[in-house]
C-alpha positions in Angstrom: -23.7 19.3 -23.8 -24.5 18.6 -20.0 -27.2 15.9 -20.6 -29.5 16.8 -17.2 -29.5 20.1 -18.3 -30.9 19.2 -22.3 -33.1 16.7 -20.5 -34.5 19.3 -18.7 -35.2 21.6 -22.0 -36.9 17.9 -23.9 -39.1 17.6 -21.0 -40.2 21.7 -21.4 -40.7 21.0 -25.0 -43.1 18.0 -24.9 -45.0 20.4 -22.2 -45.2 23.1 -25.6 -45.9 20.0 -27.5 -49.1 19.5 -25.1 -50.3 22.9 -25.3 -49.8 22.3 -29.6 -52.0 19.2 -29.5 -54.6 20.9 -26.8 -55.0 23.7 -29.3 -56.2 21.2 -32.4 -58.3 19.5 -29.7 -56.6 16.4 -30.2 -54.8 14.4 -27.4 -51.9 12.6 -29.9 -50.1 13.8 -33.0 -51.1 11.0 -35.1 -54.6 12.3 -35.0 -54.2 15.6 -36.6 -55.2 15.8 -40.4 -55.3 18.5 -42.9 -58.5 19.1 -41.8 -57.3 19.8 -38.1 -54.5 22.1 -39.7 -56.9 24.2 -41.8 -59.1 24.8 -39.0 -56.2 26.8 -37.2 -55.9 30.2 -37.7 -52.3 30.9 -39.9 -50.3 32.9 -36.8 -50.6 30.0 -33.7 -49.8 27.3 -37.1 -46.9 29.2 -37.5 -45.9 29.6 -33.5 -46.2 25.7 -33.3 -44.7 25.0 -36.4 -41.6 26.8 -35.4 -41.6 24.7 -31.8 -41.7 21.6 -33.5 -38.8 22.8 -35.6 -36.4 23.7 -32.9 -38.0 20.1 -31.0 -36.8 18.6 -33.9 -33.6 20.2 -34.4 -32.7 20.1 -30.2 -33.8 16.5 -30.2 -31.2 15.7 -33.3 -28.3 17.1 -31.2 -28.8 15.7 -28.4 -29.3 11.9 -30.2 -26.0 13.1 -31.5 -24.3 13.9 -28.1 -25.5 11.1 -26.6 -24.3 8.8 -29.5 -20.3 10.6 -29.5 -20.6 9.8 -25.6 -21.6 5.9 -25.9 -18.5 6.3 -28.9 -16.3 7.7 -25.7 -17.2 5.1 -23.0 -16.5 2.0 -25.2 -13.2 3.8 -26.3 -12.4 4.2 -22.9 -13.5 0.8 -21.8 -11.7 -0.7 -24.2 -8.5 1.3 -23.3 -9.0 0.0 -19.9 -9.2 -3.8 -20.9 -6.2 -2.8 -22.7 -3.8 -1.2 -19.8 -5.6 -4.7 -17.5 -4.4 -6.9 -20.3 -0.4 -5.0 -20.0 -0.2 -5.3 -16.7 -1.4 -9.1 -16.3 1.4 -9.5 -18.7 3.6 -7.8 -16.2 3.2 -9.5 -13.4 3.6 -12.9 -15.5 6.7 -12.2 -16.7 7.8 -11.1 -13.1 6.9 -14.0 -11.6 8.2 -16.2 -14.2 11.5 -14.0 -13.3 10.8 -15.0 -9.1 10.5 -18.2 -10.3 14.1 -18.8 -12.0 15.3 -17.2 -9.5 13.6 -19.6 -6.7 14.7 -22.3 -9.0 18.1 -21.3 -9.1 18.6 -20.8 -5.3 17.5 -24.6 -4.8 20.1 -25.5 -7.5 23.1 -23.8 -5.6 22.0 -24.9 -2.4 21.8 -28.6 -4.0 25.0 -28.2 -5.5 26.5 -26.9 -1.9 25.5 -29.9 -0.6 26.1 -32.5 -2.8 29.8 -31.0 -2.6 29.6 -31.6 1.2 28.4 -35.1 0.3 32.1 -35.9 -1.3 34.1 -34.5 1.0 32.6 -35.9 3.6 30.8 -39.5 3.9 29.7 -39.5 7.3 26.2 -40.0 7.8 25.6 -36.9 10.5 27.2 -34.6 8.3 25.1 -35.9 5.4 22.0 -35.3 7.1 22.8 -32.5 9.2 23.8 -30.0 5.7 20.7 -32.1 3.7 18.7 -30.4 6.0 20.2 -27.1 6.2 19.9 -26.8 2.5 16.3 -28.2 2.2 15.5 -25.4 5.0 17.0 -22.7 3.7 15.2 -23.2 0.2 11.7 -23.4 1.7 12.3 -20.3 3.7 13.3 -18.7 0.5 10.1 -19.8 -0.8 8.3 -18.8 2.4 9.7 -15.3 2.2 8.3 -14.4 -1.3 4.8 -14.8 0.3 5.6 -12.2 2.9 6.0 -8.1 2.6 7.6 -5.5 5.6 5.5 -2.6 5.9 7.4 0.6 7.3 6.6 3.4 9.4 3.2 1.6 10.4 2.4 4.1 13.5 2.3 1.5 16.7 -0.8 1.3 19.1 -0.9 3.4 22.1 -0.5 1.4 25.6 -3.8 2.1 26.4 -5.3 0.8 23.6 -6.4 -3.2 24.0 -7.6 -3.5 20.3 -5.0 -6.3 19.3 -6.3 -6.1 15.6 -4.8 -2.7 15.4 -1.9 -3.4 13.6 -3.9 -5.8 11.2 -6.6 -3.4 10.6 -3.9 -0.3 10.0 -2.3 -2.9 6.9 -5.7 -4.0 6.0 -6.1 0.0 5.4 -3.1 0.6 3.7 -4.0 -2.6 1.2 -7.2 -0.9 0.1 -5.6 2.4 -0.2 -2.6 0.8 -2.5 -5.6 -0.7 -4.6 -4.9 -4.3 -3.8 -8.0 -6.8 -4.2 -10.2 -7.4 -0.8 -8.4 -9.7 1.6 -11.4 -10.7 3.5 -8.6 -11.1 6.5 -6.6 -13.9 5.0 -3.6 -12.4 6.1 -1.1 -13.0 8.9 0.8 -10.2 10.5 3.5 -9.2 13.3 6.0 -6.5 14.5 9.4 -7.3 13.8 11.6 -6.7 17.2 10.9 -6.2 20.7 9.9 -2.4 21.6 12.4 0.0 21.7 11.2 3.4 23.0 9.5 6.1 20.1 10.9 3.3 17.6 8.2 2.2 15.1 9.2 -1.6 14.6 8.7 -2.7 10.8 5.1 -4.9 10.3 5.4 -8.0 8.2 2.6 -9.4 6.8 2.0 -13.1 5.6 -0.4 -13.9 2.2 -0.8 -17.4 1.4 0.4 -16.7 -2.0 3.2 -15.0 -2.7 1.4 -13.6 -5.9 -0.9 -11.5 -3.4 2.3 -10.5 -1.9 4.2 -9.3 -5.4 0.7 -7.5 -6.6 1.1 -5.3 -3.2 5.1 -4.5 -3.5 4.0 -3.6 -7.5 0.4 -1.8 -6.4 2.6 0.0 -3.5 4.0 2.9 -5.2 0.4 4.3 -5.2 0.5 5.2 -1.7 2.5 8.4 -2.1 -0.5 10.1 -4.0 -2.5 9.0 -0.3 -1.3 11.9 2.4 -1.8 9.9 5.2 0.3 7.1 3.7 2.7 9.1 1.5 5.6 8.2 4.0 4.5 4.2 4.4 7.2 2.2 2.7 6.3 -1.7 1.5 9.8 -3.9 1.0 10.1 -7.8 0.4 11.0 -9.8 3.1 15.1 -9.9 2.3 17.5 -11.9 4.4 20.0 -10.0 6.2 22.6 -10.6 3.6 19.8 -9.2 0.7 19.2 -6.3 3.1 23.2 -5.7 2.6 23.1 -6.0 -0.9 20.2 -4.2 -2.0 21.5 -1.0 0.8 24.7 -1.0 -1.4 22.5 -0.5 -4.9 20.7 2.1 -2.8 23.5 4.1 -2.5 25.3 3.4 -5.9 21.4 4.4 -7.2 21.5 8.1 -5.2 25.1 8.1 -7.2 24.1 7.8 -10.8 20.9 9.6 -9.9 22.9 12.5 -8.8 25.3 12.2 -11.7 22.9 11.6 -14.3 19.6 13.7 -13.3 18.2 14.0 -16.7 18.1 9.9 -16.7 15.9 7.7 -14.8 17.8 4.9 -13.0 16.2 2.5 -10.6 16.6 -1.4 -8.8 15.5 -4.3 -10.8 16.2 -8.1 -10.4 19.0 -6.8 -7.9 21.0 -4.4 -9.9 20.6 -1.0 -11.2 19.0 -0.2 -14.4 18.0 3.0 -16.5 15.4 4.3 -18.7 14.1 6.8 -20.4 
């Protein structure tokens, strides 16, 4: 039942319901007695009588509508507290997964060092891989707060607005459905210019949960036709960027082998499901 349209037919009966009352010469129902009744001749009783029974009748159904919608919209809302609730869940466990693997890295790099440590006592040494291995672990860390955006379209020559890139991933944020960013985000090309070549963007959160909520929130850009072909990546070192190209490919394998299965890249090796 569309609820303007029933409006529309309660607020023509209460006009009938007017004209009822104007015809017993009172101005509410409460005031009409048996009297009042008797005093009416037996064919406009019986026209009103029947418009107060379809009043009543069109009034019960829609009472009835109205109730089964409110029954809808809390079924829904609850629904959507629900899919909220499984997808906070998500991203905990996923971090808890960045985090091991954070936590590892600083082990192995520890270890690497501390192995350099015996074989070699002398002081410059000491310090020189300490720091190498203290660096490397923080710019692990640093990466996990950054994302690459590809095939952001470069600003014209001409054009001296030097927020354009920043305002293009600001765009493409919203569009993904990430949380407003009120600007607290850095960003640069990647690369000196190169011709017609569009250079990847990267783009620095201060948290690197802002930055996994937009590589998860990303694949909803290829429902948005002017962002369908923008592609959002971590920020991998080159020897990730090897890796993860050679589960690319083995990925287009299996897919092409095993089309009726759905295989994809998770935690940096390939996975399937239904």
């Amino acid at each position: 039942m569309d609820l303007k349209f029933s409006l529309r037919q309660l607020y023509d009966f209460e006009d009938d319901v007017k004209g009822f009352l104007q015809s017993f010469h009172v101005k509410d129902v409460n005031d009409i007695s048996k009297s009042t009744l008797k005093s009416v001749n037996k064919d406009p009783l019986v026209e009103h009588t029947l418009k107060l029974a379809k009043l009543l009748k069109f009034s019960h159904e829609l009472l009835k509508n109205a109730a089964a919608d409110l029954d809808s919209l809390k079924c829904e809302q609850l629904q959507n507290q629900s899919r909220l609730i499984r997808v906070q869940e998500d991203l905990d466990m996923k971090k808890s997964v960045q985090l091991e693997s954070v936590e590892k890295t600083v082990d192995d790099k520890l270890s690497t060092w501390s192995s350099v440590v015996a074989k070699n006592s002398e002081k410059k040494v000491i310090q020189k891989e300490m720091k190498k291995a203290v660096k490397l672990a923080i710019n692990e860390q640093d990466r996990e707060r950054n994302v690459i955006i590809f095939n952001v379209p470069e600003r014209d020559i001409k054009d001296e607005n030097e927020q354009h890139d920043g305002q293009l991933a600001f765009n493409i944020m919203q569009r993904a459905g990430l949380p407003e960013q009120d600007g607290h985000f850095d960003f640069k090309r990647i690369g000196a210019p190169e011709g017609s070549r569009i250079r990847p963007l990267k783009v620095t959160f201060s948290s690197k949960s802002t930055a996994f909520e937009l590589l998860v929130k990303s694949k909803n850009l290829k429902d948005v036709v002017e962002y369908s072909n923008i592609f959002i990546a971590p920020d991998r070192t080159r020897e990730e960027r090897v890796e993860h190209k050679k589960l690319v490919e083995q990925l287009r394998v299996k897919r092409a082998e095993n089309p009726e299965k759905r295989f994809y890249i998770w935690n940096k090796s390939i996975r399937s499901g239904n």
